[in-house]
C-alpha positions in Angstrom: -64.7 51.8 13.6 -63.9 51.5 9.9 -60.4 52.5 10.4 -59.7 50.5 13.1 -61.1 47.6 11.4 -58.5 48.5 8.4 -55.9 48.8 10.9 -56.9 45.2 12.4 -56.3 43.3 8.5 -52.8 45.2 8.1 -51.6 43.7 11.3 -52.6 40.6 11.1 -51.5 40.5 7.3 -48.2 41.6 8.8 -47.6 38.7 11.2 -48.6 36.2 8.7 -45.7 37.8 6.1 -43.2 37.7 9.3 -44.4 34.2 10.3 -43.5 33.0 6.6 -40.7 34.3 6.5 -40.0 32.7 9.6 -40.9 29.5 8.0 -38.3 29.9 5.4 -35.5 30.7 7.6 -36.2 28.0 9.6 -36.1 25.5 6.1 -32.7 27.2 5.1 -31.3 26.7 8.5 -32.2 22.6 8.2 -30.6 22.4 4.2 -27.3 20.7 4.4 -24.3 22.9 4.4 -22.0 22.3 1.8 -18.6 20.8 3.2 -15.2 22.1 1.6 -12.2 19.9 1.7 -9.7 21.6 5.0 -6.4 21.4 4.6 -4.4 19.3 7.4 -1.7 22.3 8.3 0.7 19.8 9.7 1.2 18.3 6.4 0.8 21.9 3.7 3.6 23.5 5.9 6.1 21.2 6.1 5.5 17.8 4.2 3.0 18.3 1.3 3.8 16.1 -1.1 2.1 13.0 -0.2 1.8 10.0 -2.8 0.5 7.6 -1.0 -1.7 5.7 1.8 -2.8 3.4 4.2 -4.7 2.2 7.6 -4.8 -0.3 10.0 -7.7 0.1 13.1 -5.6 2.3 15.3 -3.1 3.9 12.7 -3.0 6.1 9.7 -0.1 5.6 7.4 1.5 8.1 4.3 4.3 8.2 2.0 6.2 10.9 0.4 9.0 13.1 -0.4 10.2 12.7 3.1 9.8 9.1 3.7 7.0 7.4 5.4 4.9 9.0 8.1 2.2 7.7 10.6 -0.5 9.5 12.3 -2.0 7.8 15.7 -5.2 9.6 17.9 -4.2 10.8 20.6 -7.1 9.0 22.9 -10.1 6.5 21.8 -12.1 10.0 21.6 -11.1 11.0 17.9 -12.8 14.0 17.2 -10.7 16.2 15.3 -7.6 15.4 12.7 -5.7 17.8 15.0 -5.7 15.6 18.1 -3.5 13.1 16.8 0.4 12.3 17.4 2.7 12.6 13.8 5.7 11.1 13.2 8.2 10.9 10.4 10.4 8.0 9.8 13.9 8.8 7.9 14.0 6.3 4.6 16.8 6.1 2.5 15.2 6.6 -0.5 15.4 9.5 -2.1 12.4 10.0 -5.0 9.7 9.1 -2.7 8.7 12.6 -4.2 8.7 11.9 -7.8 7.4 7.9 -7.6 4.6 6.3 -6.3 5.7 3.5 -4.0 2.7 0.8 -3.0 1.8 1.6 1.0 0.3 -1.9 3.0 -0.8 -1.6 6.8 2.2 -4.0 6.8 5.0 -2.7 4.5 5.9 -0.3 1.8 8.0 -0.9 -1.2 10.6 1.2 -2.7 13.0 2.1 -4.6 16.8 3.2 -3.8 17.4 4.5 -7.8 20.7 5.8 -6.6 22.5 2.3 -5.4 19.5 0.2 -7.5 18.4 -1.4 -4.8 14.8 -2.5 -3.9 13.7 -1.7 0.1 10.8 -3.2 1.5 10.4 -1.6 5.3 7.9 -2.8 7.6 5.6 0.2 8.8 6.1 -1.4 12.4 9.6 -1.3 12.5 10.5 1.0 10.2 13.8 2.2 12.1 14.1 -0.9 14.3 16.3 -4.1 13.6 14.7 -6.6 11.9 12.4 -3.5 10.2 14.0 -3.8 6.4 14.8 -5.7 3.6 17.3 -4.5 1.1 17.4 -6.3 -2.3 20.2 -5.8 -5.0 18.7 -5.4 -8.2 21.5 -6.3 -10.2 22.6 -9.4 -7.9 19.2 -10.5 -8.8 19.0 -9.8 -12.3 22.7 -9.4 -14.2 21.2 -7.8 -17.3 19.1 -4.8 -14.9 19.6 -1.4 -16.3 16.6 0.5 -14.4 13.4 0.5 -12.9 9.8 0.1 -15.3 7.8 3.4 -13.5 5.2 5.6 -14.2 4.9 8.9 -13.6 2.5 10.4 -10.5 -0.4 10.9 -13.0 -0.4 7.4 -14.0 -0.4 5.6 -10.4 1.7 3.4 -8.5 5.3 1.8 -10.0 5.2 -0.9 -8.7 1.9 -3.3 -6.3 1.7 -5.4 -3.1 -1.6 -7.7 -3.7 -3.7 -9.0 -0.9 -1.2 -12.5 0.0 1.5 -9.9 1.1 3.7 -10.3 -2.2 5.0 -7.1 -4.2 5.6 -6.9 -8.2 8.4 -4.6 -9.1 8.8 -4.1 -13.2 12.2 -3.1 -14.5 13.9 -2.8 -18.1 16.6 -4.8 -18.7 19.7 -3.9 -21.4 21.4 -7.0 -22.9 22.2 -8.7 -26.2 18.5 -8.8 -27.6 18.2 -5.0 -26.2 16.3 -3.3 -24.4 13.1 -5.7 -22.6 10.7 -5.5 -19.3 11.0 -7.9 -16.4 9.2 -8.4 -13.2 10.4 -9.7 -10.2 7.3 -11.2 -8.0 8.7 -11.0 -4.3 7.0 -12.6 -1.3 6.8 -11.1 1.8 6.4 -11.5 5.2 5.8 -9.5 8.5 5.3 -10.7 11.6 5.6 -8.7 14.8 6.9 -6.1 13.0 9.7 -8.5 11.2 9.7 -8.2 8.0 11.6 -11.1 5.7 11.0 -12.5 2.2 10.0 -16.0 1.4 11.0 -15.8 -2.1 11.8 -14.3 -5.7 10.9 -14.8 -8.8 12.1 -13.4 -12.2 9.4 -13.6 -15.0 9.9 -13.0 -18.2 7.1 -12.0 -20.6 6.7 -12.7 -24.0 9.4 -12.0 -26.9 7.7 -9.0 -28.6 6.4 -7.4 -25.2 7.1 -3.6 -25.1 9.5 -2.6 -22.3 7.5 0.9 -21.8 5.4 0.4 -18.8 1.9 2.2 -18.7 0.3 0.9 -15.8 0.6 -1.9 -12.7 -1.9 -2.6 -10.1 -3.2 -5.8 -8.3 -6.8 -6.7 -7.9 -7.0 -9.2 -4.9 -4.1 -11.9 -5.7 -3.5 -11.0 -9.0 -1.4 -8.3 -10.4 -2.5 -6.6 -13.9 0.7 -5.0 -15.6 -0.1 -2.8 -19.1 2.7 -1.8 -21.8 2.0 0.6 -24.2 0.2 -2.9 -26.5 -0.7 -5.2 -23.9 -2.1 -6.5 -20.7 -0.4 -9.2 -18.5 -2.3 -10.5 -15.9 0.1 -12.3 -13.0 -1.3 -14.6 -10.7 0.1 -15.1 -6.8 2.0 -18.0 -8.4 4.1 -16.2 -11.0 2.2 -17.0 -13.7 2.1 -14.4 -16.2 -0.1 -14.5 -19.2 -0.6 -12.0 -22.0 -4.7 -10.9 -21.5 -5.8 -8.2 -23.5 -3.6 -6.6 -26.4 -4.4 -3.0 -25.9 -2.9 -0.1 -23.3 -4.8 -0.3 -20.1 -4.8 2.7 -17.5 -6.9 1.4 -15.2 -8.5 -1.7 -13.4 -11.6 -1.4 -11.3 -13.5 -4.8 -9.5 -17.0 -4.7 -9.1 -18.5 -7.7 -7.9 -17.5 -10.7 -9.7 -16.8 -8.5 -12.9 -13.7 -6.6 -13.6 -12.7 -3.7 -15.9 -10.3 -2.5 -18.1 -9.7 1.1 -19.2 -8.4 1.6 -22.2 -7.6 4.7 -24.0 -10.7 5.2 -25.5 -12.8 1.6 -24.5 -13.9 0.0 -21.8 -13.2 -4.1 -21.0 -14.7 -6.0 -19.4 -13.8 -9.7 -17.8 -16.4 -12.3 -16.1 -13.7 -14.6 -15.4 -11.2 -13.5 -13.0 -9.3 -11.5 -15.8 -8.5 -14.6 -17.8 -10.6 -13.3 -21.2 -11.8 -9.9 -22.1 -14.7 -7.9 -24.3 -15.4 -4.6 -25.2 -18.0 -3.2 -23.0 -19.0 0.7 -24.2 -17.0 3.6 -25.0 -15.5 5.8 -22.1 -16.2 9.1 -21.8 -14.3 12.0 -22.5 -14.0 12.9 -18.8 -13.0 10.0 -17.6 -10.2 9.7 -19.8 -6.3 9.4 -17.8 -8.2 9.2 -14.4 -7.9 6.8 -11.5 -9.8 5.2 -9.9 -10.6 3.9 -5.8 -13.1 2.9 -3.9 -14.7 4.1 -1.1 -17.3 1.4 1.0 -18.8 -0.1 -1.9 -18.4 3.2 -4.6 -16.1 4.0 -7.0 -14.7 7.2 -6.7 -13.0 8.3 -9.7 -10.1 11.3 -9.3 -7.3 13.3 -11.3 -5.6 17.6 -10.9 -8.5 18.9 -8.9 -11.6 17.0 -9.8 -13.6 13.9 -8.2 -16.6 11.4 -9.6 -18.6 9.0 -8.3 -18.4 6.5 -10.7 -20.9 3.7 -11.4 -20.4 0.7 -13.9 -22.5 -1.5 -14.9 -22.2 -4.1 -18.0 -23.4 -1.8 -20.7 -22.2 1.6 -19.5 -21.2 4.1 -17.1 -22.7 7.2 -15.1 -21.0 9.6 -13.6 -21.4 12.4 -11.0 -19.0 15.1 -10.6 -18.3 15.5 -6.7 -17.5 18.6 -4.6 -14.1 19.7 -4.7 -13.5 23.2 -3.0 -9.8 23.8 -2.0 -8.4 20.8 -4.4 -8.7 22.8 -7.6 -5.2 22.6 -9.5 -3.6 20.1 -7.0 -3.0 16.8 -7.8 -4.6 14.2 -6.0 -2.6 11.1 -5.5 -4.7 9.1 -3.1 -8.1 8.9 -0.8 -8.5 6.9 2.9 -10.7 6.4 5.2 -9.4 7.2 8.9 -11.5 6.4 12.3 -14.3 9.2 11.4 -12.4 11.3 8.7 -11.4 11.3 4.8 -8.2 11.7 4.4 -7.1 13.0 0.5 -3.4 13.0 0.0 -2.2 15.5 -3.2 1.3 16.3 -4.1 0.2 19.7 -2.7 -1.3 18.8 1.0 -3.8 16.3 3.0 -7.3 17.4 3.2 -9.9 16.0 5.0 -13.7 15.8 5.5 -16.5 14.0 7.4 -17.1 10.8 5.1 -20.9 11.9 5.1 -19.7 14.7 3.0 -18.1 13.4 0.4 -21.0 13.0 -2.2 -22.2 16.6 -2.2 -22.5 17.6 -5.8 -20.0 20.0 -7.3 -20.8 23.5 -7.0 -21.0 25.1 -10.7 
């Protein structure tokens, strides 16, 4: 009786370890998996060097080395990356590989360096009649020598704002040497056609650098940075000098925006027309760029990602997951129907957007 009573406690002491560890299995099984970046084939075989993108509802748009590309879903059921039509367009332009062109839903704008001419091509009508516009740098400016760009690292060359016009920067050689110009171009598409409305030379001030560090636009405005100032450009061709310090970076939050310089960050309450130190940036966050995604900032450079929050008095940061990305350069980041779409000079990668704020993995 005594032994079987023993024999009773073992097996019941058994099934409660198995049932545990039951339990446990069952917990593991529910913790979220972590979700590498995949690399899009199509694009790492033949065409990886991708600088750029774009979307409209039913279209996903890219541009590099060779030319501008679209990608359409095959049917409304988009459930995979890999059920979807890709298409190349030919574009005369032949360092779409070493520049960063501005991409629109409507139109990208680039840069012929070999006949200096400026080519605006509507992503609609890319190959059609009616589907460019080809400007002559030097028939619009006598004194143009070549065009104001940045490398990769740095961002785009040149910006389309959100009224459809495009700001091109380009160094001019004359009598008084050698000085930066922009050319503010308006643009429009419709149907596919794309025309210009008008163009505007602006000269900045006399003792402006002509070394161009950064350019972007923030709504209608454009922000252009030499290596010792900050010109802020209005839709109207207004330029002003805003800030005398480099700037790297712009970022909108709200009703705030901000300046990155090389070591501080800026800060603006009024549309960009004044400026005020805010805090110091951090060391990792120095020569990043920056986009949104939804409502975050998401903060990128060679193989990393941060999610990036700002608020008056300083910044936190979060360092994201980046499996697969390490050591390629990561140019830009898209949302497409119920993907992320990261272009790098080395691939496209994608994820589900849900995954994009698992941590790093140390």
């Amino acid at each position: 009786m005594k032994i079987f009573f023993l024999s009773m406690i073992t097996a019941l002491a058994l099934m409660g370890c198995a049932k545990d560890e039951g339990v446990t299995e069952k917990d593991d099984d529910m913790e979220p998996k972590q979700a590498a970046w995949a690399p899009y084939d199509f694009f790492t075989d033949d065409f990886p060097v991708q600088l750029n993108s774009a979307a409209t509802d039913e279209t996903l748009y890219f541009i590099g080395a060779n030319g501008l590309m679209y990608m359409n879903p095959l049917s409304e059921w988009y459930s995979d990356p890999y059920s979807a039509s890709t298409s190349r367009y030919v574009q005369q332009v032949g360092n779409t590989g070493r520049i960063k062109f501005p991409l629109s839903p409507d139109f990208v704008s680039a840069f012929d360096d070999k006949n200096d001419r400026l080519i605006l091509t509507s992503t609609k009508r890319a190959l059609l009649s009616g589907g460019q516009v080809i400007i002559d740098m030097k028939k619009l400016d006598s004194d143009f020598w070549n065009l104001g760009f940045v490398t990769v690292s740095k961002g785009e060359s040149m910006a389309i704002n959100s009224a459809g016009q495009t700001l091109v920067t380009y160094t001019t050689r004359g009598d008084e040497g050698l000085t930066l110009r922009l050319a503010l171009i308006d643009v429009q598409v419709d149907a596919g056609m794309i025309d210009t409305l008008r163009t505007q030379v602006i000269r900045l001030d006399a003792d402006a650098s002509f070394r161009l560090e950064s350019i972007q636009s923030i709504g209608t405005d454009f922000y252009v940075s030499t290596t010792n100032s900050l010109y802020r450009i209005d839709q109207n061709g207004t330029a002003s000098r805003v800030l005398q310090e480099t700037v790297s970076a712009m970022i909108s939050v709200g009703s705030l925006l901000y300046a990155q310089g090389p070591e501080m960050m800026y800060i603006s309450r009024d549309n960009g027309l004044s400026w005020e130190e805010a805090f110091a940036v951090p060391r990792e966050l120095r020569n990043i760029l920056y986009t949104t995604f939804r409502d975050k900032i998401i903060g990128y450079k060679i193989g990393k990602l941060w999610e990036v929050t700002l608020t008056e008095t300083g910044v936190s940061v979060r360092e994201l997951d980046a499996k697969h990305l390490e050591g390629r350069s990561i140019t830009s980041l898209i949302e497409f129907k119920d993907y992320l779409f990261l272009t790098t000079m080395e691939g496209v990668f994608f994820k589900k957007p849900s995954e994009l704020f698992q941590d790093a993995q140390k």
